[in-house]
C-alpha angles and dihedrals in degrees: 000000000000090000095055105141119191125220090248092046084053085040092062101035097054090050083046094058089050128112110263094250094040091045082052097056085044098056091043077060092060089205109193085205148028101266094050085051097050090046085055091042091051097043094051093046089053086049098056092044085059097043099048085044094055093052100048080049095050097045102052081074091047112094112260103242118230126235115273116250112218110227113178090167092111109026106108111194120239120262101230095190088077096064116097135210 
């Protein structure tokens, strides 16, 4: 009798064995069991795959930005003795 697990203590411990942004969703779901928590869990999963696959997509098209070049040729440093207080 010593193992006996409740459906709450499941309950936590499956939202607490979740990916960060997957635990997050699951907790907006607010799923009074597991299997609300795992339908939350998957949808949200399914929902961050698109997402990320949509964006690798989407930036391949986007300009590859080039290093910037640090020129300090025309910055002039502020004379601080003319502020006044």
């Amino acid at each position: 009798m010593g193992n006996l697990v409740t459906e709450g203590n499941a309950l936590f411990k499956f939202i607490e064995g979740l990916k960060p942004a997957i635990r997050k969703d699951v907790l907006l779901a607010q799923p009074t069991t597991i299997t609300d928590a795992e339908m939350a869990a998957e949808r949200s999963e399914v929902a961050n795959f698109y997402v990320s696959s949509k964006a690798r997509h989407l930036t391949r098209f986007l300009p590859r930005q080039q290093p910037r070049q640090h020129d300090n040729s025309g910055i002039v440093p502020m004379e601080l003795g003319i502020v006044s207080t």
